[in-house]
C-alpha positions in Angstrom: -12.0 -1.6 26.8 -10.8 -5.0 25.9 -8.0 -5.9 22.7 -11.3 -7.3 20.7 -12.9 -3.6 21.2 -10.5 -1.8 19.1 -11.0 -4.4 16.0 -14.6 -3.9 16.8 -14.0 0.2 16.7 -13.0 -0.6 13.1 -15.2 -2.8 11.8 -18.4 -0.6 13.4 -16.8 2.4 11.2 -16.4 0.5 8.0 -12.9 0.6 8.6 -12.1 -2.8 8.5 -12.0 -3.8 4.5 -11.2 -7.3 2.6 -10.3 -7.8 -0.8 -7.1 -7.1 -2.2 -4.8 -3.8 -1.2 -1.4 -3.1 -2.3 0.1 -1.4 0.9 2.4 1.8 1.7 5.1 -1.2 2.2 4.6 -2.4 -1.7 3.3 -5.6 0.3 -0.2 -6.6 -0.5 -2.6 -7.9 1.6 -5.9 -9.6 1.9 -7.2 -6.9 4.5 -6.7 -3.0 5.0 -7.4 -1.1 8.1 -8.5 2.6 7.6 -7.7 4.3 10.7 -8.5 7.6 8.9 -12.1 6.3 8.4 -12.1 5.5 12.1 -10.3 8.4 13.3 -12.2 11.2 11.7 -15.0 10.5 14.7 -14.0 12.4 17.6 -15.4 10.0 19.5 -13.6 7.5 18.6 -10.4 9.3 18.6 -11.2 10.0 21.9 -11.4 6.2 23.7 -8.7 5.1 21.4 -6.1 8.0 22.6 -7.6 6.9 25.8 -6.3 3.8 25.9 -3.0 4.5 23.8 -2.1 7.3 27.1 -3.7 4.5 29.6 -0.6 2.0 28.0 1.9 4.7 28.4 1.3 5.7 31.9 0.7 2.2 33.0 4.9 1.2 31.6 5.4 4.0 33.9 6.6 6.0 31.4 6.4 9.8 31.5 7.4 11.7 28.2 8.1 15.0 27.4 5.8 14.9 24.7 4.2 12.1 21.7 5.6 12.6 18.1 3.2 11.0 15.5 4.5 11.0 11.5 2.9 13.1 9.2 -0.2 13.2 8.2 -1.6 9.9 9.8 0.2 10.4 13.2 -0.8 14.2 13.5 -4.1 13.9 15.3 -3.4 10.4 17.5 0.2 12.4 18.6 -2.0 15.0 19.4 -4.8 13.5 21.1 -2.7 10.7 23.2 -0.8 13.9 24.4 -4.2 15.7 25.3 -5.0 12.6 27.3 -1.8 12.2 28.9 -1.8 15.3 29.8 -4.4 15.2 32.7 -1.1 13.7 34.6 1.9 15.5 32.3 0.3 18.7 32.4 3.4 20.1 30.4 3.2 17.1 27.4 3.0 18.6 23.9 1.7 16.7 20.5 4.2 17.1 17.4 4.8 15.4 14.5 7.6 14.9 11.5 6.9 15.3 8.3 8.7 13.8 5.0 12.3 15.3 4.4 11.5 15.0 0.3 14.6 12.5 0.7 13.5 9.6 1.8 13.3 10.7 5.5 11.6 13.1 7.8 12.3 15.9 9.7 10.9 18.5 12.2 9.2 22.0 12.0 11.1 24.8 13.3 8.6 25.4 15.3 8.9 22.5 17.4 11.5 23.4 19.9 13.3 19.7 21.2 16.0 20.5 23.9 18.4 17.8 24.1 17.5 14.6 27.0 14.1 15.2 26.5 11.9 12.0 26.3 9.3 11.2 24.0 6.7 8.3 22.9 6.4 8.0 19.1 2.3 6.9 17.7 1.1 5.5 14.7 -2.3 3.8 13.7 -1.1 0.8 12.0 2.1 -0.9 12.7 3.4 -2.9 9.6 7.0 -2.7 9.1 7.1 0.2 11.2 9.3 2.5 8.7 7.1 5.6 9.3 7.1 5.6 13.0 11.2 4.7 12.7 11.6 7.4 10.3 9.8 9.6 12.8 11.7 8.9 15.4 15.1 9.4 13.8 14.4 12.6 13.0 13.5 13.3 16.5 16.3 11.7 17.8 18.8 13.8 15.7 17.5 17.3 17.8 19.2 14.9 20.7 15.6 13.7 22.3 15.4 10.1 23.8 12.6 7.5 22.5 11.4 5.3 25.3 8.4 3.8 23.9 6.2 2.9 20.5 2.9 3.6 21.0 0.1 1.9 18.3 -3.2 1.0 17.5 -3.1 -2.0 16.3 0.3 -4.2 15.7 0.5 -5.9 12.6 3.7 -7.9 12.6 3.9 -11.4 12.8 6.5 -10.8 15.7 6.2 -9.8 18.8 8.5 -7.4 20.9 10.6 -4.4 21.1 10.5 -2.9 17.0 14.2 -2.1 16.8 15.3 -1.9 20.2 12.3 0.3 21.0 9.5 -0.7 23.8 6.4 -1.2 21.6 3.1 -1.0 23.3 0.0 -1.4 20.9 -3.8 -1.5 22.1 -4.4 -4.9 19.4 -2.0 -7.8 18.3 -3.7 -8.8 14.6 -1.2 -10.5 12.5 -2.1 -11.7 8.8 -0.1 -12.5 6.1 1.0 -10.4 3.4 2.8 -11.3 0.1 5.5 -9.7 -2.2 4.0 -9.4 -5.6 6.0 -12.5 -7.0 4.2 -14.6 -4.2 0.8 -13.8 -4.4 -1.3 -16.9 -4.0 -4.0 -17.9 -6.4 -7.2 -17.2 -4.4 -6.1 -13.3 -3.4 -4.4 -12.9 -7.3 -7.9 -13.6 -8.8 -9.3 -10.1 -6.4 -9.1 -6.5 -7.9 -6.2 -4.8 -6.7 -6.9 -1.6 -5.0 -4.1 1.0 -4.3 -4.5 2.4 -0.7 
């Protein structure tokens, strides 16, 4: 499946939206990707984990399991580890959850023994403060991170996201604003809360 596939994945679920959105960042931006709208068909889930486990094993990269934040990241953690797992029969699919302060943290459940290795997912990469968040509180349990794994990579940069390897399936950069910058043409659109 080539990059213009994934976009196309979207845009076949009604997934890909334009008007005016006021992001998770505070940003706002001329275009929204729902990944949940996308996600929600198994099938899709299916060819995009796919590829997101194709990425991973192809950095030669072999992880002790895929951590995805909550709630987003449950399902793609889980189903990128489901796909990996046809060569890392012993992978597991976990995610972190909001700490109520600002950060996230861990279930009890989820055992982490310290040098394990793990890949951290997310849908949509903006400013990547989820999946960092996520990461951290991995990290803290004494796990390594050794790769990003997304969907689709919205920053206008290219590159490791904060030291981290960062694969992603689609490059699609546009511009967002802060709300003292807005320009004319998008101020005049409805702003809708995602």
């Amino acid at each position: 499946m080539s990059e213009i596939d994934v976009l196309d994945l979207y845009k076949q679920a009604g997934a890909f939206h334009e008007g005016r959105f006021l992001l998770a960042s505070g940003r706002q931006s001329p275009f929204f990707l729902q990944s949940t709208t996308l996600l929600q068909h198994p099938k899709a889930m299916m060819q995009v984990g796919g590829l997101m486990a194709r990425k991973v094993l192809e950095s030669g990269l072999k992880p002790d399991f895929v951590v995805g934040p909550a709630m987003g990241g449950v399902t793609l953690a889980y189903e990128v580890a489901r796909q990996l797992s046809e060569e890392l029969p012993d992978i597991r699919g976990i995610f972190a959850e909001k700490d109520g302060m600002g950060g996230m943290k861990l279930r009890e459940a989820f055992e982490i023994e310290r040098g394990q290795t793990f890949i951290a997912t997310e849908d949509v990469l903006t400013t990547g403060g989820s999946l960092l968040r996520a990461v951290k509180a991995v990290e803290t349990h004494g796990a390594k991170c050794i790769g990003l794994c997304t969907i689709i990579d919205r920053r206008q940069e290219t590159g490791p996201l904060a030291g981290y390897l960062l694969m992603s399936l689609k490059e699609l950069y546009f511009d967002t604003y802060v709300a003292h910058e807005i320009p004319a043409w998008l101020a005049e659109r409805p702003l809708r809360e995602i």
